[in-house]
C-alpha positions in Angstrom: 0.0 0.0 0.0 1.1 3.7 -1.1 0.6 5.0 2.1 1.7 8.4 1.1 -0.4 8.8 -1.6 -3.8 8.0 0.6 -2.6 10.7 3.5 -2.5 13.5 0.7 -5.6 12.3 -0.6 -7.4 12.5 2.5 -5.6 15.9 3.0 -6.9 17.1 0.7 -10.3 16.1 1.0 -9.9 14.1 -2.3 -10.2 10.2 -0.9 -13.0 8.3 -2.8 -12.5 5.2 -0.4 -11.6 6.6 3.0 -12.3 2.8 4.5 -9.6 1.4 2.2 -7.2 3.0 4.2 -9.2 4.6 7.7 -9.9 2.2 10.2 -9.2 -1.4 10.9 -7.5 -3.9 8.2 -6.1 -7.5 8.4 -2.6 -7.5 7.6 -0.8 -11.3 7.9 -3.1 -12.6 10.6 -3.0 -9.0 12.1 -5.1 -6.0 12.4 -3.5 -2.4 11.7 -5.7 0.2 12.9 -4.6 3.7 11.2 -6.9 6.9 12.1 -6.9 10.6 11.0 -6.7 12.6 14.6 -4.8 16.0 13.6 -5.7 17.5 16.8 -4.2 14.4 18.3 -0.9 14.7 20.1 -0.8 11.3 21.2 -3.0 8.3 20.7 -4.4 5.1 21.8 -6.9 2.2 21.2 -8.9 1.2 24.1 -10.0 -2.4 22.6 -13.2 -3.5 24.8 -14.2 -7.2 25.3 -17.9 -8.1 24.4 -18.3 -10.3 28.5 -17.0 -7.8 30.3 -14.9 -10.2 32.4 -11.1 -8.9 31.0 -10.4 -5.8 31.9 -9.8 -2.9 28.4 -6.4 -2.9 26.4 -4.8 0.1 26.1 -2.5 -0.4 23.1 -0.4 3.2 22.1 -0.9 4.4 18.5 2.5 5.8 16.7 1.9 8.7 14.6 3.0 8.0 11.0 2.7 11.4 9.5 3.0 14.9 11.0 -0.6 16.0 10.3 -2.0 13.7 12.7 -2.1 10.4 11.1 -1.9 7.7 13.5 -1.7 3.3 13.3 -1.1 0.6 15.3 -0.2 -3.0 14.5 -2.2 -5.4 17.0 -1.7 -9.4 17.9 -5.6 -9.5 17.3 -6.7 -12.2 14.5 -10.4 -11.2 15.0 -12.8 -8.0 14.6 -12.9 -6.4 17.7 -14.7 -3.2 18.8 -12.7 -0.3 20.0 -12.3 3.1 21.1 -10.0 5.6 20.4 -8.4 7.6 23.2 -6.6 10.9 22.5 -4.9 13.7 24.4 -5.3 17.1 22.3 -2.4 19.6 21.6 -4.2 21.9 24.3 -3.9 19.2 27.0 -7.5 17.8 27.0 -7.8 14.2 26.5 -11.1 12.3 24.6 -12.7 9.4 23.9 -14.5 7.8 20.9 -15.7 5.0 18.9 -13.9 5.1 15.8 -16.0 5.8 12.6 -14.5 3.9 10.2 -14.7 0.7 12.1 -18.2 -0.1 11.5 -19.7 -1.9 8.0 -22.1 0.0 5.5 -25.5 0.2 7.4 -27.7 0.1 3.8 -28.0 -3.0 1.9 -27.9 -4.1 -1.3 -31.9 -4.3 -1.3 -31.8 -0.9 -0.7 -29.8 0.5 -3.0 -31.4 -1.6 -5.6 -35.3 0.0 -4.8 -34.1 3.7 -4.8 -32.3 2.8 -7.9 -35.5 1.5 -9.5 -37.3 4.4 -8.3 -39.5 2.4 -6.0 -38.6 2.6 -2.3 -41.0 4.7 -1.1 -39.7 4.9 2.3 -36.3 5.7 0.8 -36.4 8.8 3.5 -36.3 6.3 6.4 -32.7 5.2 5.0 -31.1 8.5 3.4 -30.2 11.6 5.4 -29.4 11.8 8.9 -30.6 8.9 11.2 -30.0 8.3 15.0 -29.5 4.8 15.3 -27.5 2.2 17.6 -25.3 -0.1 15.9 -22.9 -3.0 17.8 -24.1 -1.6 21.1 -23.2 2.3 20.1 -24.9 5.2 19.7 -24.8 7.8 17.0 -26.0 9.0 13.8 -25.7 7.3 10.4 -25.5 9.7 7.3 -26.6 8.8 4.0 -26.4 10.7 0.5 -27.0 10.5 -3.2 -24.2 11.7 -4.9 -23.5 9.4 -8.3 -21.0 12.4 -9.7 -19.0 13.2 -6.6 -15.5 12.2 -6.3 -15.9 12.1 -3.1 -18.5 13.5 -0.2 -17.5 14.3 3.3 -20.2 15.4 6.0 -18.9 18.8 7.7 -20.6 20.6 11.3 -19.2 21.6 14.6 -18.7 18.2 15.6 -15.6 18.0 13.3 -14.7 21.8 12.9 -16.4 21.9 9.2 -13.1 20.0 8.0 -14.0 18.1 5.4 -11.2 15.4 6.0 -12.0 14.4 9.2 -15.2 12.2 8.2 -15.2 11.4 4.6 -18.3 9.2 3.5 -17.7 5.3 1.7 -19.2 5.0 -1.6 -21.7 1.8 -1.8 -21.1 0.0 -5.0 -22.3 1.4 -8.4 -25.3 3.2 -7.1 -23.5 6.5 -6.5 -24.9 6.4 -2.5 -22.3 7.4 0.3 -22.7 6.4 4.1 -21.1 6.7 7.1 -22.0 6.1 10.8 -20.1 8.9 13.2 -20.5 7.8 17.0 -20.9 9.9 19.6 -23.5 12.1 17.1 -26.9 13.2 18.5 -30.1 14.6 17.4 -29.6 18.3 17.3 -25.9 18.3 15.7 -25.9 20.8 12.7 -24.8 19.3 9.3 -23.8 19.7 5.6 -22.2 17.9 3.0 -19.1 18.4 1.5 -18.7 17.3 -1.9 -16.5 17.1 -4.4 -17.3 16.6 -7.8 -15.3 14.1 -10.2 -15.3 17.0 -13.3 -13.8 19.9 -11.0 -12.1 21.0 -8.1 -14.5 23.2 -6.6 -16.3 22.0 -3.3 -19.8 22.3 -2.7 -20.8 22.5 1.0 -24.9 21.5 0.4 -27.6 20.4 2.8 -29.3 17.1 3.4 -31.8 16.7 0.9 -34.0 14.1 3.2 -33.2 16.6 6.5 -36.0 16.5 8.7 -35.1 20.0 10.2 -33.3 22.8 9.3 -31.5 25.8 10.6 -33.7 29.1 11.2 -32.9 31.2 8.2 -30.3 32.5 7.3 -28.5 30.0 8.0 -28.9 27.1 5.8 -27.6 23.7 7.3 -29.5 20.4 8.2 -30.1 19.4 11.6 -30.3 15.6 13.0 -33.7 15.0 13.8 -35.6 12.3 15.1 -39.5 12.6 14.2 -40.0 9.3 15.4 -42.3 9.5 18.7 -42.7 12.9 19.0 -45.9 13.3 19.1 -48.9 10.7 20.3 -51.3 11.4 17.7 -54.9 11.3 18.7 -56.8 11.5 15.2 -57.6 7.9 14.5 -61.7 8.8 14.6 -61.3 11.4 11.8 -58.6 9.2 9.9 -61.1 6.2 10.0 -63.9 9.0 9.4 -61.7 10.3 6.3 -60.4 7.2 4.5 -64.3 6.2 4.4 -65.5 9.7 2.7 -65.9 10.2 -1.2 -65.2 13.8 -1.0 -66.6 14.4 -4.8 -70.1 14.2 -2.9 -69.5 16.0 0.6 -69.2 19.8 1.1 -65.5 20.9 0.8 -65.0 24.4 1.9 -61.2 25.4 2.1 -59.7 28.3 4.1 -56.3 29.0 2.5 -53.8 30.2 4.7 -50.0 32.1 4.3 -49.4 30.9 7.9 -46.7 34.0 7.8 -49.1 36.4 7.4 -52.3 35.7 8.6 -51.4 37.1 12.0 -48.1 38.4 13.5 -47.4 38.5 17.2 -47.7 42.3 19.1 -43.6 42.0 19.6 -41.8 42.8 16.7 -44.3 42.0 14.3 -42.7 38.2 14.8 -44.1 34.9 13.9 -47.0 32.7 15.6 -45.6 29.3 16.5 -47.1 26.1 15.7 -49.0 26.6 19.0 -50.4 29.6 18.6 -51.5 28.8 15.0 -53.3 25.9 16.7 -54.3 28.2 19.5 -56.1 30.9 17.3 -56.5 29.7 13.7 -58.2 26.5 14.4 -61.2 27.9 16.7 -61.5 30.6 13.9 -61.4 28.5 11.2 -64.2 26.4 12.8 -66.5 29.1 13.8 -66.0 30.4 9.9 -67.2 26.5 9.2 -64.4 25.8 6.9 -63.9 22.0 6.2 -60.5 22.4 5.7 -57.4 24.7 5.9 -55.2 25.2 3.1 -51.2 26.0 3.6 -49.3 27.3 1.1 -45.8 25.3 1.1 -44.5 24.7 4.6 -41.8 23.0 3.7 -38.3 24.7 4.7 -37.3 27.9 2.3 -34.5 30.3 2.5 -36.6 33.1 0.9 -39.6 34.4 2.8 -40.8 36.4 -0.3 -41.5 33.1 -2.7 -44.1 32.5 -0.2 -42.6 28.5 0.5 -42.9 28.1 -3.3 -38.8 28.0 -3.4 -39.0 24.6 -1.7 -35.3 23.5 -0.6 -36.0 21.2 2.5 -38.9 19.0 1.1 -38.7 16.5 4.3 -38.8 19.7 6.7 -41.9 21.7 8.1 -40.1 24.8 7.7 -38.1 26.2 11.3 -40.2 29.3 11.2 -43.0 28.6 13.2 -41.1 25.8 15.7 -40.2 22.0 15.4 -41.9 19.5 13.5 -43.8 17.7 16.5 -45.4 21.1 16.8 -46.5 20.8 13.3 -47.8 17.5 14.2 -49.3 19.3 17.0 -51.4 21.7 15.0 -52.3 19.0 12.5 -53.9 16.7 15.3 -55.9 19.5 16.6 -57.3 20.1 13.3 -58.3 16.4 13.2 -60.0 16.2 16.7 -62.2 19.5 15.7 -63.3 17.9 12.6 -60.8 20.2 10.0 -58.6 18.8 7.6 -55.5 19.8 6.2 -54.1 20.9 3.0 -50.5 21.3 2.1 -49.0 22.8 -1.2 -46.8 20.8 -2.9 -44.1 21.7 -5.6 -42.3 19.2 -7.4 -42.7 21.7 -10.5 -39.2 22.8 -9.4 -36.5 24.4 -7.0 -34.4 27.2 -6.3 -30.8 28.0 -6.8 -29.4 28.4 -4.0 -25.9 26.8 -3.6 -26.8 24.9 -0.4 -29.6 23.4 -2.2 -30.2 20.7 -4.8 -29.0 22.4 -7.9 -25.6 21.2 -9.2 -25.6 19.3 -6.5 -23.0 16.9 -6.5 -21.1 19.1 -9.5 -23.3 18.0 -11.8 -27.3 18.3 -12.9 -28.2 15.7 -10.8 -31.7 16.8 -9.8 -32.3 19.1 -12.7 -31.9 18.6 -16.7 -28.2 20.3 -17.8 -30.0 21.5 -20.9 -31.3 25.0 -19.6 -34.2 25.0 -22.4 -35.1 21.3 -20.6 -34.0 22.4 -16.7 -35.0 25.6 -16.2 -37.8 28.4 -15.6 -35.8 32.0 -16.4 -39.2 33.7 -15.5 -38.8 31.9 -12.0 -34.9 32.2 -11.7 -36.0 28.2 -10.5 -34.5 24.6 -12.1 -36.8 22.0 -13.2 -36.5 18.3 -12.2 -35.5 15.7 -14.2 -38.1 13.5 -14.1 -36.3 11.3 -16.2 -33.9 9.5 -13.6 -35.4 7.1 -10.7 -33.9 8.6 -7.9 -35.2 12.1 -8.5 -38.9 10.5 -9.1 -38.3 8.0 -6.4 -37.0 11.5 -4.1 -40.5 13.1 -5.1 -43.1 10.5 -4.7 -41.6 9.1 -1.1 -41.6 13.0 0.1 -45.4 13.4 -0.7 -46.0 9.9 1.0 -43.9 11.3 4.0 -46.0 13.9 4.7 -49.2 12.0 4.1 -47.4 8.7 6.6 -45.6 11.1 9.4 -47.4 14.4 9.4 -51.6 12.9 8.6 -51.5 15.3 5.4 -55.2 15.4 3.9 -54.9 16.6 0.6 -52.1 17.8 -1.6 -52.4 20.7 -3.7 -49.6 20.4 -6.5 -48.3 23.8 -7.7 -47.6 25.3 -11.2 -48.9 21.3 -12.7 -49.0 23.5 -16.3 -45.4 24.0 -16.2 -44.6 20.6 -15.4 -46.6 18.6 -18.1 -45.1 21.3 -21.1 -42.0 21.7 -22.4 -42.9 25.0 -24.1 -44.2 26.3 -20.9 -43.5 30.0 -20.7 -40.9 29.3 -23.3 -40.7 30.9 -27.2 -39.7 28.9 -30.2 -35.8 27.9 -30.1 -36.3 28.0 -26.1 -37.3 24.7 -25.5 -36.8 20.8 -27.3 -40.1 18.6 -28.4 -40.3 15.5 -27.0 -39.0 11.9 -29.0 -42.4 12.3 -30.7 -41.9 16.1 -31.5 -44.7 17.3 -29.5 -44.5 19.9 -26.6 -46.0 17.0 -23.9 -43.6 16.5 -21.0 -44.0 12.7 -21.1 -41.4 12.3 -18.4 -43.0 14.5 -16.5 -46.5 13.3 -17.2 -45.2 9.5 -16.5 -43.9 10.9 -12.7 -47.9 12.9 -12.3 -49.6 9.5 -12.9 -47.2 7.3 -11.0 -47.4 10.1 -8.0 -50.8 10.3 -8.1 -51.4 6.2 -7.9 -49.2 5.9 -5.6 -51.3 8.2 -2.9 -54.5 6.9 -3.4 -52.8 3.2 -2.8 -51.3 3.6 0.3 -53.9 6.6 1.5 -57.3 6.6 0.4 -59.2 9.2 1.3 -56.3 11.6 1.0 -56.9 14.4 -1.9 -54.2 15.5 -4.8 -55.3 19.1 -6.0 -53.9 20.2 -9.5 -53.4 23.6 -9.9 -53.7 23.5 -13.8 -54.3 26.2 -15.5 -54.9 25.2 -19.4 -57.0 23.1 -21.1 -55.4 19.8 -20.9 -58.1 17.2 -20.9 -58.5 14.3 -17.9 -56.7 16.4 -15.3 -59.1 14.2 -12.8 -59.4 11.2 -15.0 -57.8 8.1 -13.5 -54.6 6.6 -14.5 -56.4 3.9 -16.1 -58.5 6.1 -18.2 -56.4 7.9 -20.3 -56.0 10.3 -17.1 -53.7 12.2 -14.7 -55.1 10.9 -11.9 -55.9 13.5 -9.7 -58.7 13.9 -7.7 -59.8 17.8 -8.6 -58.3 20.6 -10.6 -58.9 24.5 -9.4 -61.1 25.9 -12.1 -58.7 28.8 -13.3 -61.2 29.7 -16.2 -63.9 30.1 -14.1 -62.5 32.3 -11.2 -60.7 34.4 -14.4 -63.8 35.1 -15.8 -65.6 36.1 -12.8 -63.7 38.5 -11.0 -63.3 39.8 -14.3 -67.0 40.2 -14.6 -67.7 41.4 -10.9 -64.9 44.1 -11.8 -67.8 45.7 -13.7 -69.1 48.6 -13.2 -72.9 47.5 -12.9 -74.0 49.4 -15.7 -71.8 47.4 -18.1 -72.3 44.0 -17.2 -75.6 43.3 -19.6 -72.6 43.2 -22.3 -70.7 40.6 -20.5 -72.8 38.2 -19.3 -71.4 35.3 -20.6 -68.6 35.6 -18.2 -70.7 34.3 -16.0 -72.3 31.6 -17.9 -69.7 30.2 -20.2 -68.4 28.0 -17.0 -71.0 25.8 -17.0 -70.3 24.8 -20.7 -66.7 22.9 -19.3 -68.4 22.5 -15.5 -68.3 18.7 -15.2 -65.5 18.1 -17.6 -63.1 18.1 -14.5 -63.5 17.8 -10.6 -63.0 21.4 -10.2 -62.4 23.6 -7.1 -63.5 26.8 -7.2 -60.3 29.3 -5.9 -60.4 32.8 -5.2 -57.0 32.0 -4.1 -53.6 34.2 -2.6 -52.6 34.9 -6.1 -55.6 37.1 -7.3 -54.5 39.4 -4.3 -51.3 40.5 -5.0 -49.0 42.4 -7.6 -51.5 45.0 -8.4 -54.6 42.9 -8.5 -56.2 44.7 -5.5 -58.3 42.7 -2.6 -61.2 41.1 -3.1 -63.3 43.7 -1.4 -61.1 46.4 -3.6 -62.4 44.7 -6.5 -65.7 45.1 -6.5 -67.2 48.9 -8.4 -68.7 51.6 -6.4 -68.9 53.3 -2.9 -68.2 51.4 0.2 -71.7 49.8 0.6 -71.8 48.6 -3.2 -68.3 47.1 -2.9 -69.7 45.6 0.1 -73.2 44.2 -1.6 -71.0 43.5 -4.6 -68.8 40.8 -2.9 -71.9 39.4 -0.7 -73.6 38.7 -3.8 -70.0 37.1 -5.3 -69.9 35.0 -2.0 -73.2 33.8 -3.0 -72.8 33.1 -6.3 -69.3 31.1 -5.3 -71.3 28.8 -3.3 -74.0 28.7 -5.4 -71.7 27.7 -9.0 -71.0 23.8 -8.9 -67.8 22.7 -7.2 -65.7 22.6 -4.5 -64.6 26.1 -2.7 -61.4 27.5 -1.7 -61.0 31.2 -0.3 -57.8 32.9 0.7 -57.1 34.6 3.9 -58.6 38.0 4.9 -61.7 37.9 2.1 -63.8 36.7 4.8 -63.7 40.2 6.5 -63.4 42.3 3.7 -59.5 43.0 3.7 -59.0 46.4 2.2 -55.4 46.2 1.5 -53.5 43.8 -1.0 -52.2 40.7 0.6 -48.8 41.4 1.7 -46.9 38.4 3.0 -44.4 40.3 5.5 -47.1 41.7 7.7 -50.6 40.7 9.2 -54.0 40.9 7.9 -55.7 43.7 9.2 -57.4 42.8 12.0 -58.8 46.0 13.3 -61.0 45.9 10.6 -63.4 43.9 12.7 -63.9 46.2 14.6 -66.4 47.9 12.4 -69.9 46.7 11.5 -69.5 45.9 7.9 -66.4 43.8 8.2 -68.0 42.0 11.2 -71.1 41.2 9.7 -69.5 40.1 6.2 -67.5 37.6 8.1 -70.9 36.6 9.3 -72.2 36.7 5.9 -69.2 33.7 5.1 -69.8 32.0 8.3 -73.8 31.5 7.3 -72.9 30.2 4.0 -70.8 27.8 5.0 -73.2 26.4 7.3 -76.1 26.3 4.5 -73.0 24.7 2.3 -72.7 22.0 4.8 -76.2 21.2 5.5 -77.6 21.5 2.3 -77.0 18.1 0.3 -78.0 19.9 -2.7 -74.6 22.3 -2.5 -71.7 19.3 -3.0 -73.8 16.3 -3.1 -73.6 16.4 -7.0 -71.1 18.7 -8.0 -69.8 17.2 -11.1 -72.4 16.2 -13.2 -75.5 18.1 -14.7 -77.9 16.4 -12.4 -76.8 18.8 -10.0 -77.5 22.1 -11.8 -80.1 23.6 -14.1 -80.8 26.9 -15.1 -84.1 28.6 -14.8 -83.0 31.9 -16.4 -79.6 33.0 -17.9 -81.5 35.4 -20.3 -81.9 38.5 -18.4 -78.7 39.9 -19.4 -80.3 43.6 -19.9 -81.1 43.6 -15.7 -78.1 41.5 -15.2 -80.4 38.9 -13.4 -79.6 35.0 -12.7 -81.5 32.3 -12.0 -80.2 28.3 -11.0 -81.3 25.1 -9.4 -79.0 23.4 -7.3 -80.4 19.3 -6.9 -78.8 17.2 -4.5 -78.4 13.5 -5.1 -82.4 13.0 -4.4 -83.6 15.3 -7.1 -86.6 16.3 -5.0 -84.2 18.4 -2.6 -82.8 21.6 -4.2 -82.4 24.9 -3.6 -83.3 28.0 -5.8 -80.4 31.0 -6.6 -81.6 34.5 -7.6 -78.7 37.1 -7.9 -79.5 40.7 -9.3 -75.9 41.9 -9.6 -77.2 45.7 -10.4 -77.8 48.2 -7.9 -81.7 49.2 -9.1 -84.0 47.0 -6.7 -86.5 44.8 -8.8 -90.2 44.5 -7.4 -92.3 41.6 -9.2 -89.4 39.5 -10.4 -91.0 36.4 -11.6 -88.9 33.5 -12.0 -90.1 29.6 -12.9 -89.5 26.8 -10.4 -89.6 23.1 -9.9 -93.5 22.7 -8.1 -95.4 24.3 -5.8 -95.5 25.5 -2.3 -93.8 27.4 0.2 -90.6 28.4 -0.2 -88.4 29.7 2.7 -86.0 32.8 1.7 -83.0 30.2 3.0 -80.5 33.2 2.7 -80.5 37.1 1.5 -77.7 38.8 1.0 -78.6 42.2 1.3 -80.6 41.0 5.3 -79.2 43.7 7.6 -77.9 40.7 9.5 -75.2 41.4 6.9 -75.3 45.3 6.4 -77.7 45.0 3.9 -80.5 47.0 2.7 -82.7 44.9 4.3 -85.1 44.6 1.1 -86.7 40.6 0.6 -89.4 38.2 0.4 -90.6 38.7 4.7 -88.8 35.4 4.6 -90.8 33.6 2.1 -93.2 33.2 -0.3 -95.8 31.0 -1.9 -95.7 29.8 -5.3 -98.0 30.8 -8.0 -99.4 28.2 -10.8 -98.6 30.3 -13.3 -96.2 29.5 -16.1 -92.9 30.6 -16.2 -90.1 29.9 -17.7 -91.5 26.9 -19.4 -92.6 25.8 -15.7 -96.0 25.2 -14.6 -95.2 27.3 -10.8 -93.1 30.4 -10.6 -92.2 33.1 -7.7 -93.0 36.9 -7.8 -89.6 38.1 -5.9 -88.4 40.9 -4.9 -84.7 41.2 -5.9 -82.6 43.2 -3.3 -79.9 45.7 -5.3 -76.5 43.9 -5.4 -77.9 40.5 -3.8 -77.8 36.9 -3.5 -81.2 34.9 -3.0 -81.5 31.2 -1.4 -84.6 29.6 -1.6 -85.9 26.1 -0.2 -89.4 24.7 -0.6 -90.6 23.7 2.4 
């Protein structure tokens, strides 16, 4: 053996196969022992004896190299477990297991599944483990890096040198280990690598870390998230796997948990606890079935809003440790509210501790920037091509649904994921084999992801965020399909807010903006989003929105409200339209809560709270959302008094409810609209009750019918239509 030649390897952090030459080797019936200890002014092994009964060796290690390389030749024939014993250079003596005496801790089962693409656990193996192996404790580190020359994991432990505890690489399948004793949970990490094609290092974070530092800083932290929290949800989980959402009322509050409300001090955070503390009982008495988080997985940059993912196994260090996430996700569960998460495996950030260039090459990402990369975004796209990366993506959305109780996943920015022209102008991008602009790679991953979730967790939801025309977005796999569950109706919530924009007096010329939905209704599952991004960059609030003086933009967005839960499919509202928030959403400060301390803001929230209780009681709301049993006009005509009339039929046809919206200002007396049979019916809701700071103009809370034919219908109603309003009707 050169022995020269492997100490200025590992010197300079160049040694591919530190256990070649690290640790204990039988020489002639012998074993040397050699270790790397340069803050070691002497050494020693301390062998132990597995009884007990014989007292410990001491054998004195002689330093072969001046930078603290160290060997000793034993009269052992057998493996034996040791310690290394040191005294320091400053006079303080230590103790330790040594690192390199221990065997690779992942097997060859292992390495074959991740490199199929098909270990779905593959998080409970890579990253940073605690774990006791041969009787000692400490952490086990395991990385994908097929490119690296070599990979070394750096923290305070070892003084961030890279030498001191470079990783083995496992065969062929470009996966490097190590087990350091003496580690525990809490020690700060990176890795250092070192690619085979140049001599720059990378120092880069644990890709499977299940905590990071608070930001700025950047590195991984040991974590153990097993047994951290007792979870208490097993009624609603039970309840949940057993419920076909397509036919129950789904009602979700979307939250920036950032920004929905900042502590009095500093204008700081809420914690886990105080989310759990505050948001839940509000979200309940609001009658939400479900919150909605954009991405709380870690990010480095509060202004992408979590949508820069970098630590996709970490709730992000913001708001507290992950068994407080837990925390707030089993309280949801015991009050009956589920929980949403954004997911983006559209694509990451660049930042150098991250997974770009990660191991000196485009490991995660294409290296053809028209195939690899949004410019729009400043972001890098993965490469859904390779196993590992799909095998990385699919395991990390069954993580959260496995260790966190995850309901539903919304999947971000699905457009730019199943395009290769997406965003992109001719000569920017490279058709596929069949020289078409369909990501099948991409589309391949979407399917596998999507039957993969609904194997191991039915009940649990996957949300597209699509925002083209791409057909069987919530077909199944088998079907020709993508496989999700529902798709947010982009179309519909474009056309609108464009129409409630209007200035009254010109929406008889745009009525179709209001009708042309119900032409693509039930080609999708849709979910109905007045989401965080219609909020922002200019786009005004909701409330700012709406035309006219304060009590018009008031009547305007009741009567919207109504509509919304009117229009088939599921709902989704962001944060702060439930009070009328005047300003913009602005994710580095709090909604405005003061608002509620006026009367129209307090009795709009009460306006939302009341219609999500008719939403939930009312089979005929989401019993048959996505098909045209559910719904049937009356009157879509009226376009000169900008006047609508629906049914809404639950899944027994005989129960519906009646919608009447006047979205003008001029109060109609004697509006006559056809209905189903005769009777009483009950005004259900009014938008414009003072209950709501309304007008207070309606039917005295009902009304019988008339046998007079309207609307091709043998009974019909003679309303009155309150200015800028929403009507519910019931028969009795």
């Amino acid at each position: 053996m050169d022995t020269s030649k492997h100490i200025r390897r590992i010197l300079k952090a160049e040694h591919g196969k530190p256990f070649e030459f690290l640790g204990p080797h039988a020489d002639k019936r012998k074993i040397l022992v050699r270790a790397f200890l340069p803050e070691a002014k002497v050494a020693f092994i301390v062998r132990e004896h597995m009884s007990g009964a014989q007292p410990e060796e001491v054998l004195s290690m002689q330093e072969i190299h001046k930078e603290g390389f160290f060997e000793v030749e034993t009269d052992f024939v057998k493996p034996f477990i040791y310690r290394i014993r040191i005294q320091t250079h400053v006079g303080d003596e230590r103790e330790f297991y040594d690192p390199y005496s221990f065997q690779p801790v992942l097997t060859d089962f292992d390495l074959h599944l991740i490199g199929e693409g098909t270990h779905y656990k593959n998080y409970e193996k890579l990253g940073s483990h605690v774990r006791t192996i041969d009787g000692v404790k400490g952490v086990h580190f395991a990385v994908w890096a097929p490119n690296a020359r070599n990979v070394g994991v750096v923290g305070d432990f070892n003084s961030w040198d890279g030498r001191r505890h470079l990783m083995r690489l496992l065969g062929s399948s470009g996966t490097w280990e190590i087990f350091i004793p003496g580690l525990a949970e809490g020690t700060v990490y990176k890795y250092e690598i070192k690619s085979k094609y140049h001599e720059h290092r990378e120092l880069k974070a644990d890709p499977f870390s299940f905590s990071f530092e608070v930001r700025p800083n950047s590195a991984a932290i040991v974590y153990d998230i097993e047994n951290r929290h007792e979870w208490k949800d097993s009624e609603w989980l039970s309840f949940r796997s057993g419920e076909n959402w397509f036919q129950a009322p789904l009602s979700i509050y979307e939250v920036h948990p950032g920004s929905w409300m900042r502590t009095g001090e500093g204008d700081g955070f809420l914690t886990y606890g105080e989310l759990a503390e505050k948001l839940i009982p509000y979200v309940k008495d609001l009658g939400f079935t479900h919150i909605e988080f954009l991405p709380m997985t870690e990010h480095p940059f509060d202004a992408s809003w979590g949508y820069q993912t970098l630590g996709y196994y970490a709730p992000t260090s913001r708001f507290g440790k992950p068994e407080d996430f837990m925390h707030f996700i089993d309280k949801c569960h015991q009050e009956g509210i589920g929980v949403i998460m954004d997911w983006v495996p559209a694509h990451f950030p660049k930042d150098a501790h991250g997974l770009g260039f990660f191991d000196g090459t485009c490991l995660y990402e294409h290296e053809d920037p028209r195939k690899g990369e949004h410019k729009e975004w400043g972001t890098l796209i993965f490469n859904y091509g390779r196993n590992e990366v799909r095998n990385y993506l699919i395991s990390n959305a069954l993580f959260w649904l496995d260790k966190y109780h995850i309901d539903g996943l919304r999947v971000d920015a699905v457009a730019s994921m199943i395009y290769l022209d997406y965003s992109r102008e001719e000569g920017q991008w490279i058709p596929n084999k069949y020289g078409g602009n369909e990501n099948i790679e991409a589309i391949d991953f979407i399917k596998k992801f999507n039957e993969v979730v609904h194997l191991y967790h039915p009940g649990v939801l996957t949300i597209a965020e699509e925002s083209t025309a791409w057909t069987g977005v919530t077909k199944p796999t088998y079907l020709g399909g993508l496989g999700f569950d529902m798709k947010w109706n982009m179309g519909w919530m474009h056309d609108t807010l464009e129409y409630f924009s209007n200035d009254p007096v010109y929406r008889k010329y745009h009525p179709n903006d209001l009708t042309f939905s119900m032409l693509y209704a039930f080609t999708e599952n849709f979910v109905l989003p007045f989401s965080h991004d219609e909020v922002v960059y200019g786009k005004r609030s909701m409330l700012n929105k709406m035309p006219g003086d304060m009590w018009q933009k008031f009547a305007n967005l009741r009567a919207l409200f109504g509509y919304f839960y009117g229009h088939p499919g599921k709902k989704l509202l962001f944060m702060g339209a439930e009070f009328g928030q005047w300003d913009e959403w602005n994710f580095d400060k709090s909604l405005d809560w003061h608002l509620l301390q006026y009367e129209p803001h307090v009795k709009l929230k009460q306006y939302l709270s009341d219609l999500n209780k008719m939403y939930r009681t009312e089979g005929a709301l989401s019993e048959v959302d996505y098909d045209w049993h559910g719904f049937e006009w009356i009157d879509f005509h009226d376009a000169d008094n900008s006047i609508l009339s629906f049914i809404r039929r639950a899944a027994n046809s005989d129960d519906f409810l009646v919608f009447v919206l006047n979205l003008t200002p001029v109060p109609r007396q004697g509006y006559r609209i056809g209905i189903p049979r005769g009777g009483f019916y009950r005004e259900l809701l009014n938008s414009d009750s003072d209950l709501y700071w309304g007008s207070n103009i309606g039917n005295a809370g009902g009304l019988l019918a008339d046998e007079i034919e309207t609307h091709g219908r043998k009974y019909s109603l003679n309303l009155v239509l309150p200015p800028l309003s929403c009507l519910v009707l019931k028969p009795c």
